[in-house]
N, C-alpha and C positions, 0 to 999 in steps of 0.2 A: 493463573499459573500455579501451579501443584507446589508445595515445597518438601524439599527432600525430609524426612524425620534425622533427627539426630544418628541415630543408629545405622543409617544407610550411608553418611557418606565421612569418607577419611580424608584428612588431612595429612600429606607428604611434606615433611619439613625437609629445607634445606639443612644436611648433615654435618656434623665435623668430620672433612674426611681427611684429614692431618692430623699433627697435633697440636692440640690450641689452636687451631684457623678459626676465623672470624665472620671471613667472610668469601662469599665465591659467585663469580661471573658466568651466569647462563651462557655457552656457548651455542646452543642447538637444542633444540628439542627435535625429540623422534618421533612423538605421538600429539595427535590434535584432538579437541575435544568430542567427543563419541566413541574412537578407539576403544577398542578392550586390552585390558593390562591385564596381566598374566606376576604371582608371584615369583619376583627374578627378574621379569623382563626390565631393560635400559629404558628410560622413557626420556633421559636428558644427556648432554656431557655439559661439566661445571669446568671453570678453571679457576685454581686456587693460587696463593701463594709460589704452590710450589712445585704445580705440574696440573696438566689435563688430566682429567676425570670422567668416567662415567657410571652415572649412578642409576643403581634399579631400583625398583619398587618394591615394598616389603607384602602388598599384598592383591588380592583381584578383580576386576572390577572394571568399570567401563570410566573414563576421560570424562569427568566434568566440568572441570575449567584450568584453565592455565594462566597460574597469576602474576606472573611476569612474563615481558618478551624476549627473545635473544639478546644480548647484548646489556641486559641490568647485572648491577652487583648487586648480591642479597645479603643480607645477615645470615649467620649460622638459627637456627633455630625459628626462621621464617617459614612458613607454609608457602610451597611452590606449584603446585598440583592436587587439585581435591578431584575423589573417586568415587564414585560410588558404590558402593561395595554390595556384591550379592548375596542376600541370605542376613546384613548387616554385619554390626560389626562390636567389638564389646562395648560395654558399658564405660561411659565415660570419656569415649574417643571425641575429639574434640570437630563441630558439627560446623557446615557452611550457611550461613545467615542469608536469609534471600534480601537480595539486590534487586534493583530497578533496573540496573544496567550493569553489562559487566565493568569492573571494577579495572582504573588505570595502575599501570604500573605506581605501586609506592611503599615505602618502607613502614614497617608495620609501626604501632607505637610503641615505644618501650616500657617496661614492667616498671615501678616502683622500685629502688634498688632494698630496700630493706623488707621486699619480701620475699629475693634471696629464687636464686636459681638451681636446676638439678642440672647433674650432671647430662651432658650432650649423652645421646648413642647414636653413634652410625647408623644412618637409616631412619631416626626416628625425630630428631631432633629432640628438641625444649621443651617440657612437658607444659601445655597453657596452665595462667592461672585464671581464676573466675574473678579477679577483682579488675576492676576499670581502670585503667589511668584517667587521672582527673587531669586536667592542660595545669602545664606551670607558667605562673607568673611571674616577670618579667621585675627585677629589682624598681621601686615605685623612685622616682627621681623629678624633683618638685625645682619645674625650669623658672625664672624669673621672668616676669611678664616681659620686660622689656626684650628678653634672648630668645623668647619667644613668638615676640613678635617678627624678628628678623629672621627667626627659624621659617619664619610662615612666608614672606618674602622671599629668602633664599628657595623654597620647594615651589615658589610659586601661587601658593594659598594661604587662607586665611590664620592665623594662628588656631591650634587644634589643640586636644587634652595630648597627655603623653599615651606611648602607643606601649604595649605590654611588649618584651622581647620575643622576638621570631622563634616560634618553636620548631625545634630541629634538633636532632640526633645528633653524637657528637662530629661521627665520620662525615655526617653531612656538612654539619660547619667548617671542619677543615678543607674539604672538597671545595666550598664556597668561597673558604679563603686562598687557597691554591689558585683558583680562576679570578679570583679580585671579586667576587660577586656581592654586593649589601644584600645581604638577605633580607633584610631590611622591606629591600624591593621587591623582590621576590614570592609571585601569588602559589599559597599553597595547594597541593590537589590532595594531599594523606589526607587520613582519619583524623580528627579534631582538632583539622587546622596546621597537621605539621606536615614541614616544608622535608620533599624527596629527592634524592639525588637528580630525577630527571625534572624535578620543577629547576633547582640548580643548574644544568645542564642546559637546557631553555630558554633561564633567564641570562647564560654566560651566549649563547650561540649567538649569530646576528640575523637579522630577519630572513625569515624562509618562507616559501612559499606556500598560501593560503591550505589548509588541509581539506579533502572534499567533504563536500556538504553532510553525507552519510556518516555515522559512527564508526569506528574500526572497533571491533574486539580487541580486547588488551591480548590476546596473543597471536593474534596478526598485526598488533602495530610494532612500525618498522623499531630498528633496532638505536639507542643514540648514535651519533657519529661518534666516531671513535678521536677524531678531531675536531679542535674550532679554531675557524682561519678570521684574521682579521686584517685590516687593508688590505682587501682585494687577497695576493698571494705574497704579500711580503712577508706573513710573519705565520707561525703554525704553531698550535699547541696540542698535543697529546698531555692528555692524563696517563700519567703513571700508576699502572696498577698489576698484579699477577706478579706473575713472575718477574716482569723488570723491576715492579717497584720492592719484591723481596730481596733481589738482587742486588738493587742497590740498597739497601738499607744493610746486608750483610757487608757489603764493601768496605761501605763506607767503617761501618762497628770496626773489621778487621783489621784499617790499615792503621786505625789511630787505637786499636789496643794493644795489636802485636810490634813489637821490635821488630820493621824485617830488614833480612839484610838478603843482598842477590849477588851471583858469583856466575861466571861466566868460562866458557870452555870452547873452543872449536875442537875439531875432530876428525877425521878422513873417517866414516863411514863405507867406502867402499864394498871392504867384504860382506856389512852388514848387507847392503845391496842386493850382492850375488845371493845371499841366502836368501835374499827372498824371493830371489826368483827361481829357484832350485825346491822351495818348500811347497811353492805353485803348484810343482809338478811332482809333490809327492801325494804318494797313495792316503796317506792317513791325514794330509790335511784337505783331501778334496771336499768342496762345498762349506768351508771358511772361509771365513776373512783372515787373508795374509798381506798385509803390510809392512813397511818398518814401523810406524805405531807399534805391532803387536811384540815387534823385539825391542822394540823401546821400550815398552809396559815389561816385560821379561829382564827386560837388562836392571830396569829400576827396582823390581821386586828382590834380585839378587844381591845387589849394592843393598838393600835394606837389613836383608838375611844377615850380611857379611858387616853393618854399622846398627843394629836394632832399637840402639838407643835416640835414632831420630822418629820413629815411629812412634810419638806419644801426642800429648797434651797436656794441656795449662789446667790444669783448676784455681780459677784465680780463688771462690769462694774457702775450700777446705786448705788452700795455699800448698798445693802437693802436684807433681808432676807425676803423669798416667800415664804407666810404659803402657804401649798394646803387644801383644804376641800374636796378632790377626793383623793382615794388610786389608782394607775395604779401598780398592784402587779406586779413585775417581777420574773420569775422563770427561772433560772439558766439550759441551756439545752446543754449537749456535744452534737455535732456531727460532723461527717466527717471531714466536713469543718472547725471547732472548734469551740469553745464556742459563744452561742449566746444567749442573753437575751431577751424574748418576754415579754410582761405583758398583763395581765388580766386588759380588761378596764373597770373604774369605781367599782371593786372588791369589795369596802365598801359596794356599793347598793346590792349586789346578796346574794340572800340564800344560805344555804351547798347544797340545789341538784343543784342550779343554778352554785356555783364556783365549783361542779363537776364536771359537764359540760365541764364549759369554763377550766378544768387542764386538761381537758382528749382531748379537740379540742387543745389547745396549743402545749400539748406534741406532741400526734400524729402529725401534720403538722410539729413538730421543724424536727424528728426524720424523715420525708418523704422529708426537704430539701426544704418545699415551705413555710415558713415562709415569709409574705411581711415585707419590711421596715417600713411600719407604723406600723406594732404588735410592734417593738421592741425600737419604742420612745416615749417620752411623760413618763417613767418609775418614780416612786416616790421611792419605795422600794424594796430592790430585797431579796428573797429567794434564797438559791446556797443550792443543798442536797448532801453533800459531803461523805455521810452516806451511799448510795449506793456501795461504792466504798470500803467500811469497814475501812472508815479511822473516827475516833475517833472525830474530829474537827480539825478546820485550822482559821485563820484569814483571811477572804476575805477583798479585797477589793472594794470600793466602787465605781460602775457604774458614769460615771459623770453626774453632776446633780444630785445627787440623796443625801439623809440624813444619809441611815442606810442600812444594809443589814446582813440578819442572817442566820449563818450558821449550817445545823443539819447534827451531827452526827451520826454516827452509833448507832442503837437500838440495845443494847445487853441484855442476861438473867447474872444479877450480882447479887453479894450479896448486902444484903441491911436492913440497921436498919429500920422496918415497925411496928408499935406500941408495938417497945420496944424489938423485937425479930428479930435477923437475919435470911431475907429470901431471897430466888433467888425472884426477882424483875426486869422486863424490865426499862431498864437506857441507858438514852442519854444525850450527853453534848454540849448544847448550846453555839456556840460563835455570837456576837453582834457586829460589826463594824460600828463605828458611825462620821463623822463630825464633829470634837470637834469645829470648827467657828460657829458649829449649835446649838449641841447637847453638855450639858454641863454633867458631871459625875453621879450626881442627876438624871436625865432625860433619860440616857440612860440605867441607873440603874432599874429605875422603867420601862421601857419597857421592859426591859431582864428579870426583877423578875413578873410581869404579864403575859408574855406567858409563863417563868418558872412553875406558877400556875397554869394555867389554863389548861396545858397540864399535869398534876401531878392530878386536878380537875377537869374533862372534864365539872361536871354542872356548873363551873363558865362558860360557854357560853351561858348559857340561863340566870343566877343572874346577869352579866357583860354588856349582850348586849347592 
């Protein structure tokens, strides 16, 4: 077998393609190894923290191996795809070692931390360094014969020397510890002996069945389950990871830093109704998205305009509250992968056909799974429409960062006192969820009873604006 020279073949590190990520989930690869890759071309999609991704190559060359399969999570600054590059490549570019066989999914070893990291770049990753990690030893702990003989008992065998602590990254041990796993037990397949999220994975599943006789290449083997079931179908476990486990991890941060407080409203909607169905059939908004969402998002921009001092934030660190003069609307979108918040940038400035637009490019991209990380920061306010789903209202909680977030209701035909007479009448019920370090009782009040109005009066958006 021939080996490649240093200079002919490149290494694709997995990017930062956030800020601060850490780490990101192979979703799919698009290229198999012999492919030719073109500078620019997509050769994978990642998912991160905080949205689907897809990433291109920075430069040309033909597919030489794929070092993980669908479905691994990698470190930020891992190599995921080495090239072969035509014509080479400069000096110094970090080279693939030949192998006996191709190489299983595993998490690379980490650097020495005092020999200190460069900064990430998109597309490039972590620059190597040329020193080895040596294996760490395990704290030496001197058992007394007698506790070791019954250690030797309880395992089954004969009493043994002490055994050096399981070497493993840190994500992997908490992973380990999340699924109950002794790593302990756990046979390692990484480089000098450390234990990989899919030896974890392996060691947590319950037995499967025999794999065939032949080798798989590491990028045709199958992907891990995404689940591990145990007795039978009584009990299920998914790992939390991407976007549900940012998700909750931001939740959770929000509801125990922020004061919130929720306030409540019903409303006759009605007129709002008619207008939407009137705007359907107007000239200038043909080929948008027209909902009541979009005069919801409209009615709540202008209640903002008319109270601007709920548009801020906390800085707990410099102890000062951050007016904004910029709305970045966030709209509340399920999917798949779970909840995610994009927002409509600068929202205050755009007209109703322009934020039909920008709700109808949001949605659709949340819902296709290619929402970037930058839609879904920089957010002021969020809308959640929980109305969809026929649930009546709820008290969300508040995005961090952020002052206020409203949640709508389901639009139903109810009864309704309308100048003096009971009639069936479209009615929704507004909840308000607000920053009480920001937003005081008074204040959140008058936001809540101004989109109350205005969507009860659809022309207060032309008297209000």
């Amino acid at each position: 077998m021939t080996t490649m020279t240093e200079a002919s073949v490149r290494e694709f590190k997995m990017p930062d393609v956030g800020e601060g990520l850490t780490e990101a989930e192979i979703l799919k690869w698009y290229v198999q190894p012999g492919d030719t890759v073109t500078d620019g071309q997509v050769v994978c999609e990642v998912e991160t923290a905080k949205a689907a991704v897809e990433l291109p190559i920075p430069y040309d060359g033909v597919v030489r191996e794929l070092r993980f399969p669908e479905g691994t999570t990698v470190d930020v600054g891992t190599a995921i795809i080495t090239v072969d590059v035509a014509g080479g490549a400069p000096a110094g570019a970090p080279a693939e070692q030949p192998k006996a066989e191709p190489v299983a999914p595993a998490e690379p070893a980490e650097e020495p931390k005092q020999q200190g990291r460069q900064p990430v770049l998109v597309g490039y990753g972590v620059a190597t360094s040329s020193t080895k990690r040596r294996p760490r030893k395990g704290p030496e702990v001197t058992v007394p014969a007698p506790a070791q003989a019954v250690q030797g008992e309880l395992n089954g065998h004969a009493p043994a020397a002490e055994k050096p602590r399981p070497l493993a990254k840190p994500p992997v041990r908490k992973l380990a510890k999340d699924l109950g796993v002794d790593l302990a037990t756990v046979s390692p397949s990484g480089p000098d002996g450390i234990i990989t999220r899919e030896d974890v994975h392996a060691a947590a599943a319950p037995a499967a069945a025999p794999e065939p006789a032949a080798e798989t290449p590491s990028a045709a083997r199958p992907a891990p389950a995404p689940a591990v079931t145990y007795d039978g179908a009584r009990e299920t476990r998914v790992p939390v990871k991407g976007v549900r486990k940012a998700t909750a991890a931001a939740m959770v941060g929000s509801a125990f830093t922020a004061p919130h407080v929720t306030e409540f409203v019903t409303v006759d909607v009605t007129r709002t109704m008619k207008l939407v169905e009137e705007l359907k059939q107007d000239k200038e908004m043909q080929g948008r998205r027209v909902n009541p969402l979009l005069l919801i998002a409209k009615a709540l921009l202008v209640a903002i305009k008319r109270n601007p001092e709920v548009n801020a934030s906390w800085d707990e660190a410099a102890q000062e509250i951050v007016l904004k003069h910029y709305v970045n609307l966030g709209i509340a979108a399920a999917t798949p992968r779970g909840l995610i918040v994009p927002n409509i940038k600068d929202a205050h400035d755009k007209t109703l056909p322009q934020l039909a637009e920008a709700l109808g490019d949001l949605v659709s991209t949340a819902r296709e799974g290619r929402t970037s990380p930058s839609a879904m920061q920089g957010g002021t306010v969020t809308i959640t429409n929980v109305g969809v789903f026929g649930v009546d209202t709820g008290t969300p909680i508040l995005n961090p960062g952020e002052s206020a977030i409203l949640a709508v209701g389901a639009i139903k035909l109810q009864p309704w006192v309308h100048k003096g007479k009971v009639k069936p009448r479209q009615v929704t019920t507004l909840a308000l969820s607000f920053d009480h370090r920001l937003v005081d009782g008074e204040l959140g009040s008058k936001v809540l009873a101004d989109v109350a109005a205005i969507l009860e009066e659809p022309k207060r958006l032309i008297t209000w604006a």
